[in-house]
MDTraj code that builds the backbone (N, CA, C; nanometers):
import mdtraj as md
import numpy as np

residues = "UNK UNK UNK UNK UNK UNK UNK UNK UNK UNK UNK UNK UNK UNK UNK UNK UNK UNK UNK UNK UNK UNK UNK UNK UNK UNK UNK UNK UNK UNK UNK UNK UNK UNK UNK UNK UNK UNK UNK UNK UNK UNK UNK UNK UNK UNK UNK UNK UNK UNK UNK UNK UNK UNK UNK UNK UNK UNK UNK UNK UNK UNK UNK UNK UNK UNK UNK UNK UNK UNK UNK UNK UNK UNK UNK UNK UNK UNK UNK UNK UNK UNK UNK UNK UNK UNK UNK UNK UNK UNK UNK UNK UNK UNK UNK UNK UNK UNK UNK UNK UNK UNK UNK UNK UNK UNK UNK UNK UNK UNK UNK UNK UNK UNK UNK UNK UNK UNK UNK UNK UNK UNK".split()
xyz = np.array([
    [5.2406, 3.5704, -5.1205],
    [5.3409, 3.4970, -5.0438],
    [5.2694, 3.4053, -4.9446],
    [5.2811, 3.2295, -4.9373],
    [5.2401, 3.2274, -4.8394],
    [5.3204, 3.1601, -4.7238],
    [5.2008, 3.1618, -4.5981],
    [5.3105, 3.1484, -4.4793],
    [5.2037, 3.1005, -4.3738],
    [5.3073, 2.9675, -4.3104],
    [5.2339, 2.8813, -4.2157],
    [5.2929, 2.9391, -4.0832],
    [5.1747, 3.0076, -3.9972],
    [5.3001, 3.0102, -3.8629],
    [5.2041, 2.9310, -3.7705],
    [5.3078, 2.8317, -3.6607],
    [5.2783, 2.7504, -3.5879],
    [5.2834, 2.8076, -3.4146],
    [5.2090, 2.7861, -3.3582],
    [5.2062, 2.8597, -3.2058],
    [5.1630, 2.7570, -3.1413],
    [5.1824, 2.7404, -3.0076],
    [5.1178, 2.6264, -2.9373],
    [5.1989, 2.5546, -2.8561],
    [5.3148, 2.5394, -2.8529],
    [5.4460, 2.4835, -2.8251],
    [5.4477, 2.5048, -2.6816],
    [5.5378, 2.4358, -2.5910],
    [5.5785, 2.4589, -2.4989],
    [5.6341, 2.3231, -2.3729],
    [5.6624, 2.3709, -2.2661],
    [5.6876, 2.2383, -2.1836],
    [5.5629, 2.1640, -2.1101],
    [5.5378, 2.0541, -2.1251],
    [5.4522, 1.9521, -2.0621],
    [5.5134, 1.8963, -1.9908],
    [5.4354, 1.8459, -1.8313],
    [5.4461, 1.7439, -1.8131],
    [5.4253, 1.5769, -1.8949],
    [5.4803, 1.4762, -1.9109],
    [5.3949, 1.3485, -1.9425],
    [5.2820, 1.3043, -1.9086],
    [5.1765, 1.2991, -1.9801],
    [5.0383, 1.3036, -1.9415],
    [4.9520, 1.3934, -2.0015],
    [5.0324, 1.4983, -2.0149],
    [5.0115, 1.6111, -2.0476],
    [4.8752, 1.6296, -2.1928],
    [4.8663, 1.7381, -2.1951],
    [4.8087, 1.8046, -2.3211],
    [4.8579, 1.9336, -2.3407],
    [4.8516, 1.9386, -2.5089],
    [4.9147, 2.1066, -2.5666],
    [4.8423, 2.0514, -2.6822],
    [4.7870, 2.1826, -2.7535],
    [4.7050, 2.1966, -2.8818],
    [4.7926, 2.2588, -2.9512],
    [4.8486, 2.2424, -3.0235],
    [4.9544, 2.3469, -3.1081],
    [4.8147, 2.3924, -3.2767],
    [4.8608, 2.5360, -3.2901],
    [4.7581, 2.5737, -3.3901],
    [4.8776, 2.6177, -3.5275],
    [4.8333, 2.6365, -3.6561],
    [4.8753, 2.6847, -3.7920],
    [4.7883, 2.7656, -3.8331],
    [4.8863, 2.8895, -3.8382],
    [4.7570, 2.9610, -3.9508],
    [4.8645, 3.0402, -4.0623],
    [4.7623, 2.9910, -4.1454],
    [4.8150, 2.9876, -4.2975],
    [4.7240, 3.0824, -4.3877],
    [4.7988, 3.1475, -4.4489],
    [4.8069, 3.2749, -4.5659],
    [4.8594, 3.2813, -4.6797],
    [4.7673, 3.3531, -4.7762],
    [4.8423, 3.3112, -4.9259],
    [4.8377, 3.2073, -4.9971],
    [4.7063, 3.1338, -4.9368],
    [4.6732, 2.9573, -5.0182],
    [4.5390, 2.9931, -5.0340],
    [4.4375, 2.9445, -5.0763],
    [4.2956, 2.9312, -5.0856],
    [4.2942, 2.7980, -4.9849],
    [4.3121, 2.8016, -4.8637],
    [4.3069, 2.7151, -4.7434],
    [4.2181, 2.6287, -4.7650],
    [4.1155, 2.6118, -4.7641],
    [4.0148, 2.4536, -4.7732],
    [4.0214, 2.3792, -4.8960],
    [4.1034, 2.4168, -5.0157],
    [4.1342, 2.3712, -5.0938],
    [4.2578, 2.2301, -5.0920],
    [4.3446, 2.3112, -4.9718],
    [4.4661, 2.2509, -4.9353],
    [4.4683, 2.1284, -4.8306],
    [4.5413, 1.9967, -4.8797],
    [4.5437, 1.9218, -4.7804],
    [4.6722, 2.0265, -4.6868],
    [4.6662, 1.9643, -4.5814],
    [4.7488, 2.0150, -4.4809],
    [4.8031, 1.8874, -4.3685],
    [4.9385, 1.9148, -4.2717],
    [4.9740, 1.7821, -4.1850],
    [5.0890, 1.8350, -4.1276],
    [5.1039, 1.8034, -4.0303],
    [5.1792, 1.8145, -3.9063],
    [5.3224, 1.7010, -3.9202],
    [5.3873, 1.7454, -3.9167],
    [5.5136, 1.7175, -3.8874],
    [5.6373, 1.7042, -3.7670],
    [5.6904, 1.6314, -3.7351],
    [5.8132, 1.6216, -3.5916],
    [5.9502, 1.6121, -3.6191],
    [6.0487, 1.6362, -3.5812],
    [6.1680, 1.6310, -3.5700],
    [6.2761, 1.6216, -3.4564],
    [6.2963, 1.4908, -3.3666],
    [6.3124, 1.5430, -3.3036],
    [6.5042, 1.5320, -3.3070],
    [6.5762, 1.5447, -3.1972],
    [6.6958, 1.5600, -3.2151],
    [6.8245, 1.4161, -3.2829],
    [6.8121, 1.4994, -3.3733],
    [6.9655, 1.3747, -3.4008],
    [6.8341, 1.2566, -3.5089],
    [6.7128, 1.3069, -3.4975],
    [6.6560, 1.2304, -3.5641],
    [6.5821, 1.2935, -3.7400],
    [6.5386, 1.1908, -3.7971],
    [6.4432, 1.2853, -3.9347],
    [6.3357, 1.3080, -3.9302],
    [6.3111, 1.4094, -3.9821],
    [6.1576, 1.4570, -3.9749],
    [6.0361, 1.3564, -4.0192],
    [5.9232, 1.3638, -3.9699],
    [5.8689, 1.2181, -3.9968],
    [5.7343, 1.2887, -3.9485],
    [5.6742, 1.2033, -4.0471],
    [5.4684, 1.2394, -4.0527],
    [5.4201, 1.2365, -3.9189],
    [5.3338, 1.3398, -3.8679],
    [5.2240, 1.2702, -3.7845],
    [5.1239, 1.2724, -3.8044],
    [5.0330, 1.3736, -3.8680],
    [4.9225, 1.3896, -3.8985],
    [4.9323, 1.4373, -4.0904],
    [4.7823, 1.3918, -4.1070],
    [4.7419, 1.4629, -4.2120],
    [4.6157, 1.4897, -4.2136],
    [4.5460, 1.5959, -4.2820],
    [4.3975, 1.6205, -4.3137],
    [4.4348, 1.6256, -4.4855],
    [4.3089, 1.5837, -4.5251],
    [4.2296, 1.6571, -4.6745],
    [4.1926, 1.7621, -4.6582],
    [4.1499, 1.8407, -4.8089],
    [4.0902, 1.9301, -4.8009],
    [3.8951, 1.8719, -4.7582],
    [3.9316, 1.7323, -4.7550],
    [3.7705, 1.7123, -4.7257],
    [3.7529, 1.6194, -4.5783],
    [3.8952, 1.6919, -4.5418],
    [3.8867, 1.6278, -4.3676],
    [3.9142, 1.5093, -4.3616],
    [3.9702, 1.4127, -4.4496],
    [3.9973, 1.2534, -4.4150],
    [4.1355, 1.3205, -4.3631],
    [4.1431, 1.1907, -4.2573],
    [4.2896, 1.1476, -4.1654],
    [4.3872, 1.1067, -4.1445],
    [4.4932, 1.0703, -4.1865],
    [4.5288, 0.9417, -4.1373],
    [4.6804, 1.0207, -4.0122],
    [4.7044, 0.9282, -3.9486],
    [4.7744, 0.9644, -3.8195],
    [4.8992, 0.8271, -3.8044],
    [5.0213, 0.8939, -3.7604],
    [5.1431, 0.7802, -3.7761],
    [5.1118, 0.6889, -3.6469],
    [5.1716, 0.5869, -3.6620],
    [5.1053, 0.4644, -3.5502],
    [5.1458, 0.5057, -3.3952],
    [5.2739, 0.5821, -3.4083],
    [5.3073, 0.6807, -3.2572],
    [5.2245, 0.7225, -3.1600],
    [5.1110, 0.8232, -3.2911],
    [5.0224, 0.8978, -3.2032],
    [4.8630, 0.8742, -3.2483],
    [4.8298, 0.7465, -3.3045],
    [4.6673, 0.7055, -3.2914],
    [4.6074, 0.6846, -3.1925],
    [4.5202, 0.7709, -3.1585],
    [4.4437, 0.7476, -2.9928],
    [4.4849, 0.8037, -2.9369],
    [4.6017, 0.9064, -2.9432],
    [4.6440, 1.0379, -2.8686],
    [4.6233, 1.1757, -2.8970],
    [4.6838, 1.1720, -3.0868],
    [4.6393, 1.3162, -3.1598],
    [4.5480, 1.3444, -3.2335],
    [4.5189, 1.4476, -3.2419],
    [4.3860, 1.4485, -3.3015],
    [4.4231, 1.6006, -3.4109],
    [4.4188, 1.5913, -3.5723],
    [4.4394, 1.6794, -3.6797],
    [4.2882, 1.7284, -3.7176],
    [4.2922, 1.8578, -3.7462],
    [4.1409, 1.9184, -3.7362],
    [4.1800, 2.0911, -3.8255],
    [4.1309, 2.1326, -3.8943],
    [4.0932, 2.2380, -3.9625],
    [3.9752, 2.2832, -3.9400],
    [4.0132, 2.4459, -3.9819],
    [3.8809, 2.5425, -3.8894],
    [3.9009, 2.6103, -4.0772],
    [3.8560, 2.5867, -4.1564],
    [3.8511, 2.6566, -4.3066],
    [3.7923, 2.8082, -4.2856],
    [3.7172, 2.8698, -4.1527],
    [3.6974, 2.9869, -4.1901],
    [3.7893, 3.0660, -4.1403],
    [3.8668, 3.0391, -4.0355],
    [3.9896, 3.0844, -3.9742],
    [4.1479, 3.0256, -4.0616],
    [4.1275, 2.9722, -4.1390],
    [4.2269, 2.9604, -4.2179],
    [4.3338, 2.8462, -4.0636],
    [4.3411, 2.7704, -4.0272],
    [4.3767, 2.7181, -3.9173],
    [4.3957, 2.6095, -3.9399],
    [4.4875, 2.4982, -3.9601],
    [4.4906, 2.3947, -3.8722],
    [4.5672, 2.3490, -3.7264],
    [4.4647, 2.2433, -3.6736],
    [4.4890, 2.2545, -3.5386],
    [4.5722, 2.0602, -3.5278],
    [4.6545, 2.0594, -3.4243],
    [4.7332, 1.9203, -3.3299],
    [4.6691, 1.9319, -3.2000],
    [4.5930, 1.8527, -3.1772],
    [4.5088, 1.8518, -3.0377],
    [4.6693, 1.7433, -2.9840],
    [4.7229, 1.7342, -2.9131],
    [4.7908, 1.6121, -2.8378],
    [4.7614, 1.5576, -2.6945],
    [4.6974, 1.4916, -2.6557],
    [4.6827, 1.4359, -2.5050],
    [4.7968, 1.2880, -2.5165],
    [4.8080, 1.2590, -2.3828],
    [4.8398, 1.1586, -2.3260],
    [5.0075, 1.1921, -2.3834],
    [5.0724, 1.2939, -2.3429],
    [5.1930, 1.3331, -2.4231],
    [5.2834, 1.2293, -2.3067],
    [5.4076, 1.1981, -2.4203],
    [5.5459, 1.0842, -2.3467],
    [5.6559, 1.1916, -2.3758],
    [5.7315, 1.1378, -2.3032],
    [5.8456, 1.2185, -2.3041],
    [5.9542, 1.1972, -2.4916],
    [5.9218, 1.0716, -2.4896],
    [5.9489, 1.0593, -2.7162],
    [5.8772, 1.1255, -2.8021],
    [5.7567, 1.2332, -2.7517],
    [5.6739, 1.3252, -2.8204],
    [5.7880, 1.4087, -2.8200],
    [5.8732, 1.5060, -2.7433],
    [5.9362, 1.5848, -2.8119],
    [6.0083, 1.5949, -2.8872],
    [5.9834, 1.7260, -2.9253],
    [6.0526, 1.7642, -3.0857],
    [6.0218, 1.8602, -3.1332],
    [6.0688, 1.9305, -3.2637],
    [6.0170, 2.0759, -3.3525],
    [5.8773, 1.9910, -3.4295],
    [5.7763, 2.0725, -3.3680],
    [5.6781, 2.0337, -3.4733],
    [5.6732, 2.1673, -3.5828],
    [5.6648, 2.0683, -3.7179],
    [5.6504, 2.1761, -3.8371],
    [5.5140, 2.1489, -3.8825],
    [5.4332, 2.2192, -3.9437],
    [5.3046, 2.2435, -4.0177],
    [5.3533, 2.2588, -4.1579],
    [5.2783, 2.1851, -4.2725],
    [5.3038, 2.1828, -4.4226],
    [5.1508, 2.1918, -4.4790],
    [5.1489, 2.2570, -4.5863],
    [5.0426, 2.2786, -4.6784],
    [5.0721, 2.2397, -4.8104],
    [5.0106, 2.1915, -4.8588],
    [5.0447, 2.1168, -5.0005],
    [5.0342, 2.2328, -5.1341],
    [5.0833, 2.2200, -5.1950],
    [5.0889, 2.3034, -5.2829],
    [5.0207, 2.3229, -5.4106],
    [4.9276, 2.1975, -5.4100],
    [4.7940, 2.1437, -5.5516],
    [4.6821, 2.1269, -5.4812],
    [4.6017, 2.2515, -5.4969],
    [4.4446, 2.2334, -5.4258],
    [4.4275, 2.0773, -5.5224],
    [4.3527, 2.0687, -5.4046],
    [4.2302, 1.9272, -5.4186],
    [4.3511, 1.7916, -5.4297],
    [4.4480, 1.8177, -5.3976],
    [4.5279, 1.6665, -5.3996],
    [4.5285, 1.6023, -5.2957],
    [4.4771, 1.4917, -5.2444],
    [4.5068, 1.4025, -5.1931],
    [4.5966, 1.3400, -5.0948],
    [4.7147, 1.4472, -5.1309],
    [4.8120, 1.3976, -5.0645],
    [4.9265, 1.5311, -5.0412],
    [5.0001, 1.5351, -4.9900],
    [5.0991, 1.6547, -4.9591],
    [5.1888, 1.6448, -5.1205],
    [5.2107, 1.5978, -5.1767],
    [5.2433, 1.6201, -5.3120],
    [5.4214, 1.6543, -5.2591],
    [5.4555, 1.7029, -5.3791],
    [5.5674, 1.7554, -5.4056],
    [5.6262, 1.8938, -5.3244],
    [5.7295, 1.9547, -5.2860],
    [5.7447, 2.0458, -5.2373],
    [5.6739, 2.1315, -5.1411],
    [5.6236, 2.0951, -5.0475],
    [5.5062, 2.1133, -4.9917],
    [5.5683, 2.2597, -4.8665],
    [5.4141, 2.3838, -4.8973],
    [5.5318, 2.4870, -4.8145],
    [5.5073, 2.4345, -4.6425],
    [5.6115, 2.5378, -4.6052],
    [5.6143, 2.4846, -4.4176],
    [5.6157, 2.5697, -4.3664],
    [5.6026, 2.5561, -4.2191],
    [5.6001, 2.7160, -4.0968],
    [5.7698, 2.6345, -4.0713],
    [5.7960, 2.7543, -3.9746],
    [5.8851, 2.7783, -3.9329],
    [5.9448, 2.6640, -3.7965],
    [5.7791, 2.6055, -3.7370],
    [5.8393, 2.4670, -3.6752],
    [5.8003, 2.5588, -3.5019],
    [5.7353, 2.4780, -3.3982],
    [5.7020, 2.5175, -3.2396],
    [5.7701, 2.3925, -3.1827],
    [5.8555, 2.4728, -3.0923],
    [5.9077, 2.3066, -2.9428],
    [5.8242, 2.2880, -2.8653],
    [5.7976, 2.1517, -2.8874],
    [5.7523, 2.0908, -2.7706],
    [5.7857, 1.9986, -2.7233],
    [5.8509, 2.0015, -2.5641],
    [5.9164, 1.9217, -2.5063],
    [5.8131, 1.8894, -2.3951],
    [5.8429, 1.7435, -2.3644],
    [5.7667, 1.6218, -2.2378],
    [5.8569, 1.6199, -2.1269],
    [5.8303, 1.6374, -2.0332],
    [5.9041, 1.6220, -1.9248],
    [5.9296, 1.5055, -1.8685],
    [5.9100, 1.4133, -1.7921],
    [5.9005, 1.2708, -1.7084],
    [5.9156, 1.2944, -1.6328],
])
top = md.Topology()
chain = top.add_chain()
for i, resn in enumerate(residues, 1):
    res = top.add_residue(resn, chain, resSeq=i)
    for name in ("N", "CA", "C"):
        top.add_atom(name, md.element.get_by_symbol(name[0]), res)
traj = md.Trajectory(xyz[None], top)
């Protein structure tokens, strides 16, 4: 069975920093691309991060030069570093793992955690 759970969440000031972490079970983890996800209210869920299984990046134009996507393959982990947080950062962040080692891309049906709040204050 596997299963992404996301921890890290919480209230910021703007300015702020929160690292939100994933740890994931039941995948052969460094195999898997992996990526971070937002939702926030009344709105659709929408990319922010992604890793490869060989660590390439790419990051939505929101948060380039703020977030930072990073995997720890022996801890089975990926990590959302966030600095310079705005109060339009909040939202449910979800964590997804792709479901085809060695693809490229989050593919099809991709599994998810359960989703951490993090709300910006002003």
């Amino acid at each position: 069975q596997v299963q992404l759970v996301e921890s890290g969440g919480g209230l910021v000031q703007a300015g702020g920093s929160l690292t939100l972490s994933c740890a994931v079970s039941g995948i052969i983890f460094s195999n898997n691309a992996m990526a971070w996800y937002r939702q926030a209210p009344g709105k659709e869920r929408e990319s922010v991060a992604f890793i490869t299984s060989g660590h390439a990046t790419n990051y939505a134009d929101s948060v380039k030069g703020r977030f930072t996507i990073s995997r720890d393959n022996a801890k089975n982990t990926v990590y959302l570093q966030m600095n310079s947080l705005k109060p339009e950062d909040t939202a449910v962040y979800y964590c997804a793992a792709s479901r085809f080692p060695g693809s490229p891309s989050l593919g099809f049906r991709p599994y998810w955690g359960q989703g951490t709040q993090v709300t910006v204050s002003s």
